[in-house]
C-alpha distance (Angstrom), angle and dihedral (degrees) to the residues before:
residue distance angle dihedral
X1 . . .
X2 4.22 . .
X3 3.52 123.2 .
X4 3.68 122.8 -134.0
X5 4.04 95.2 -103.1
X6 4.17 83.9 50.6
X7 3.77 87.3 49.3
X8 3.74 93.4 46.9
X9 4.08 92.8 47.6
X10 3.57 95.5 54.0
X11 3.91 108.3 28.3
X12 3.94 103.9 21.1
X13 3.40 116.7 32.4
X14 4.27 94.1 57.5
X15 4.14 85.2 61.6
X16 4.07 93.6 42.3
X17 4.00 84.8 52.0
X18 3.72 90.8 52.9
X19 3.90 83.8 43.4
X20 3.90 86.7 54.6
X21 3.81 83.4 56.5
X22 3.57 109.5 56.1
X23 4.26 104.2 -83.8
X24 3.63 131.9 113.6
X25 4.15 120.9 -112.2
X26 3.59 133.3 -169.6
X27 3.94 122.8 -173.8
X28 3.47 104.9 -153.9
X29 4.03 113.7 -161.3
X30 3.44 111.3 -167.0
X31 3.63 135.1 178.3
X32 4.00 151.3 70.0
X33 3.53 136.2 -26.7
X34 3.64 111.0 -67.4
X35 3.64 96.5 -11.1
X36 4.02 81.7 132.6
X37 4.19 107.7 -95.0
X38 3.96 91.9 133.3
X39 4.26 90.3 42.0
X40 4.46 81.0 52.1
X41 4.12 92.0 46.2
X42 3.69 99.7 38.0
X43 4.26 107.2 20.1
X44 3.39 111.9 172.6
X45 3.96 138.9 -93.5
X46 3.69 102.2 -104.6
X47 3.14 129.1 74.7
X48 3.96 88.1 26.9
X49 3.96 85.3 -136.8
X50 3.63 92.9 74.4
X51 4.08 95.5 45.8
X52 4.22 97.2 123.7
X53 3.45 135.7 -117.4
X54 3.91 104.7 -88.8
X55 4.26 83.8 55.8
X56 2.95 92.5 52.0
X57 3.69 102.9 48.3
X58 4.40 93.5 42.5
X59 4.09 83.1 61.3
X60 3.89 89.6 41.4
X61 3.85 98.7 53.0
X62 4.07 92.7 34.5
X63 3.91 94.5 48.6
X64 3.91 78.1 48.3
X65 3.69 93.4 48.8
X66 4.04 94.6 45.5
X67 4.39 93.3 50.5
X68 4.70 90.7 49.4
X69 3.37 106.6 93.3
X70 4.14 117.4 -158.2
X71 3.84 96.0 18.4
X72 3.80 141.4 111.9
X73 3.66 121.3 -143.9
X74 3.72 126.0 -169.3
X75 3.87 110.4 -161.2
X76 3.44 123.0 -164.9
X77 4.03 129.2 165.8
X78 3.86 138.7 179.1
X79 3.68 130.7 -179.7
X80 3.64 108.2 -150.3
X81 3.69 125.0 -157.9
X82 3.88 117.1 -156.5
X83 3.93 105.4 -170.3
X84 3.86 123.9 153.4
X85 4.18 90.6 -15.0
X86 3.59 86.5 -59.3
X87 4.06 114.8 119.4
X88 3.65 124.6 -158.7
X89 4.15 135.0 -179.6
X90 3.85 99.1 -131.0
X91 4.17 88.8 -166.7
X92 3.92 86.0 45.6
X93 3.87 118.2 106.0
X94 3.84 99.6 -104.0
X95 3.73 105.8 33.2
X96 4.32 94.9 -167.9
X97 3.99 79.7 57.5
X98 3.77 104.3 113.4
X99 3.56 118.7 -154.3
X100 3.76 136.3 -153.3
C-alpha cells in the first residue's frame, strides 16, 4: 500500500545518507516473480511518486556531492540481477552478459 517515494523516505534514504558519509550500502530486493522488485528499483517517470529507488538515490548522493565543499567522491553503482544462479550487472554494457 506504499509508494516508491514512501518506501524511499523510510527504508532508503537513512542508508544513502550513510552513503553520503563514507559507508558502503546494498538494497537487497528480494522476492517472486512479478511481485514488483524491478517496479520498487526502477518506478517510473510519471507521477514523480512512483520514480524507484535507484532514481531516487543517483539524485540523493549527487545533490549530496554538489552542496560538500573540499571533498572527492568516487561513485560507483551496479544493479545486480540474481535469476536461476545466473548474475548479471543491469547498468553494465551488455546486460544478457552473465558474470561470475
Amino acid at each position: 500500500e506504499h509508494n516508491t517515494e514512501q518506501i524511499y523516505n523510510e527504508i532508503a534514504y537513512p542508508l544513502v545518507e550513510g552513503v553520503t558519509e563514507g559507508y558502503n550500502g546494498t538494497i537487497f530486493a528480494y522476492g517472486q516473480t512479478g511481485s514488483g522488485k524491478s517496479f520498487t528499483m526502477q518506478g517510473i517517470v510519471d507521477p514523480s511518486t512512483q520514480k524507484g529507488i535507484i532514481p531516487r538515490a543517483f539524485e540523493h548522493i549527487f545533490e549530496s556531492i554538489q552542496c560538500a565543499e573540499n571533498a572527492k567522491f568516487l561513485v560507483r553503482a551496479s544493479y545486480l540481477e540474481i535469476y536461476n544462479e545466473d548474475i548479471r550487472d543491469l547498468l553494465g554494457a551488455d546486460t544478457k552478459q552473465k558474470l561470475e
